[in-house]
C-alpha positions as CSV (number, residue, x, y, z in Angstrom):
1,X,-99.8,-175.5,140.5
2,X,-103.3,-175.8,139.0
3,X,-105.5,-173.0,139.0
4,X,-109.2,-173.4,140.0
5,X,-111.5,-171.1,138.2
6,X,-114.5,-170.2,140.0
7,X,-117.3,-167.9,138.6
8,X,-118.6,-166.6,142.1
9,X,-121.1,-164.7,140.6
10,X,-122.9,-164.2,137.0
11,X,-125.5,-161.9,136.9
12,X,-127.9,-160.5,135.2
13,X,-130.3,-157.4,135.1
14,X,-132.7,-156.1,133.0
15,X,-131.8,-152.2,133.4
16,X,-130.4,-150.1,130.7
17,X,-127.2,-148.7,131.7
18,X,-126.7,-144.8,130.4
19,X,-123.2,-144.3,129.4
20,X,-122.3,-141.4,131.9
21,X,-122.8,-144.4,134.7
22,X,-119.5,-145.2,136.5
23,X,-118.3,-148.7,136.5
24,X,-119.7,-149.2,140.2
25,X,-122.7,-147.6,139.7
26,X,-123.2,-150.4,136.2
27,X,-122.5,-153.1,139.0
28,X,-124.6,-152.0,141.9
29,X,-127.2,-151.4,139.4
30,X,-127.0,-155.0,138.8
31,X,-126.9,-156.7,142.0
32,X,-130.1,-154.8,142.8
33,X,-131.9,-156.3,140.0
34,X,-129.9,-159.7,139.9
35,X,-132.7,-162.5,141.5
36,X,-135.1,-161.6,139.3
37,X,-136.7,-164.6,138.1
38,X,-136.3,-163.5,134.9
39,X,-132.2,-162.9,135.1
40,X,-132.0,-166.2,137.0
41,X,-133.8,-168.1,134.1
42,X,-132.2,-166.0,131.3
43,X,-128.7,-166.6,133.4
44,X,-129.2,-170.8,132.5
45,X,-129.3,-169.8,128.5
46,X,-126.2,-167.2,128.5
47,X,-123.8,-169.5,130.9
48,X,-125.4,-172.1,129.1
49,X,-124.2,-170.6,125.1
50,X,-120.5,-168.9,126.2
51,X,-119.3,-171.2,129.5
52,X,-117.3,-173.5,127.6
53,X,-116.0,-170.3,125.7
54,X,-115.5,-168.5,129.1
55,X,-113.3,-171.3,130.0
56,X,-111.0,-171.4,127.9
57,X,-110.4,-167.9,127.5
58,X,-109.8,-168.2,130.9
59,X,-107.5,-170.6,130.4
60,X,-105.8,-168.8,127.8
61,X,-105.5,-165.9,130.3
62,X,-104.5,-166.8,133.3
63,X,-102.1,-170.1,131.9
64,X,-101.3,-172.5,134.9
65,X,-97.6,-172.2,134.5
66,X,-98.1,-167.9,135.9
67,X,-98.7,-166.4,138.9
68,X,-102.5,-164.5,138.3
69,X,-101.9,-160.7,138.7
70,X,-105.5,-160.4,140.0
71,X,-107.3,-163.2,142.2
72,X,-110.5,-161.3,141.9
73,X,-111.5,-159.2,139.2
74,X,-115.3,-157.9,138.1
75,X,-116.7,-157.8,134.6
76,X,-119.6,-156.2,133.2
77,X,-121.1,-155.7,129.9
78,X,-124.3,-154.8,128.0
79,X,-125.4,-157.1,126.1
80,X,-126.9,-156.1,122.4
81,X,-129.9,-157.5,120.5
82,X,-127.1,-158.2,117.6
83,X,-125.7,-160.9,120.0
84,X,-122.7,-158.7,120.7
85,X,-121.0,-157.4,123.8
86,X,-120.8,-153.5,124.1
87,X,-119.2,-151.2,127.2
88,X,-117.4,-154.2,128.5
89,X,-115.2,-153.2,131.4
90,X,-112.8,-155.2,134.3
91,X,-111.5,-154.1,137.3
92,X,-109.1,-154.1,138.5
93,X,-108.1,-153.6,135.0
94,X,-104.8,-156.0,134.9
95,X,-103.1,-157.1,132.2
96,X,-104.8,-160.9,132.3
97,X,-108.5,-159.5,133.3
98,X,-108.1,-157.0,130.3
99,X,-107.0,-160.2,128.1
100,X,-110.4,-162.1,129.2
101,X,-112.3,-158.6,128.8
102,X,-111.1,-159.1,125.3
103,X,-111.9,-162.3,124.4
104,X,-115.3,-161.9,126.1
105,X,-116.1,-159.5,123.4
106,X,-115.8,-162.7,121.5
107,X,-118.2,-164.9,123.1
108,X,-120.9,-166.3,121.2
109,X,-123.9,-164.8,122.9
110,X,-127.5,-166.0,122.9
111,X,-130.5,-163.8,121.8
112,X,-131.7,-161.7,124.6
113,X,-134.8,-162.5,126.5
114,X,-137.9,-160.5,125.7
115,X,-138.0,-158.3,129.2
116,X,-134.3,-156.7,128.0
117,X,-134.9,-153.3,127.0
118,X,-134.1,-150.8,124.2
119,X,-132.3,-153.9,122.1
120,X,-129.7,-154.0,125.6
121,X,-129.1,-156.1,128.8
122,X,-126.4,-155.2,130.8
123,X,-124.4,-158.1,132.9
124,X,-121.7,-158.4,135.0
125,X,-119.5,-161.0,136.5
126,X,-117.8,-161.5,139.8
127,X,-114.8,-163.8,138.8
128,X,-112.3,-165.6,141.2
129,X,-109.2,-167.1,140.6
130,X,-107.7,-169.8,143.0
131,X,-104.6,-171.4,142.8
């Protein structure tokens, strides 16, 4: 059975997340902010530099040949001027979304857009696998 990967939602904000914020708050935070025209445009550049990277940590994963133990699972991130990923989180927080939370780490980010602030941009992503 072939599994179809479907990125439901990436998003971007321009907020600065404090640490005390809770996992939900990181992502409503973010879908408040996420059609700004600057996150839409910056959105092109980042799925643009780590898709084909996103892919095939996906792949690696969730492999074809086993049943996903998540069909939906969030990530977010901040990402850092350094063109690094810091505070990267998944839930639910299974074993194969905290693989891909690992290799996201990973991804080869592109420089951040000038309106990110303090040297940050958080992001998060609504993923869905389909078999």
């Amino acid at each position: 059975m072939v599994k179809t990967i479907l990125f439901a939602v990436l998003m971007l904000v321009s907020a600065t997340a404090a640490a005390a914020e809770s996992f939900d708050q990181r992502v409503a935070i973010a879908k408040s902010l996420e059609d700004t025209p600057q996150g839409q445009a910056y959105d092109q550049i980042l799925f643009g530099a780590i898709g084909e990277y996103i892919q095939k940590a996906m792949q690696k994963c969730f492999p074809r040949e086993t049943k996903a133990d998540t069909v939906r699972f969030t990530l977010v991130a901040d990402i850092l001027a350094n063109k690094t990923a810091a505070r990267v989180e998944v839930q639910p927080n299974t074993k194969m979304a905290a693989c891909f939370r690992d290799k996201f780490v990973s991804a080869p980010f592109p420089a951040l857009p000038a309106y990110a602030k303090e040297g940050t941009l958080p992001i998060f992503m609504d993923v869905k696998i389909e078999p």
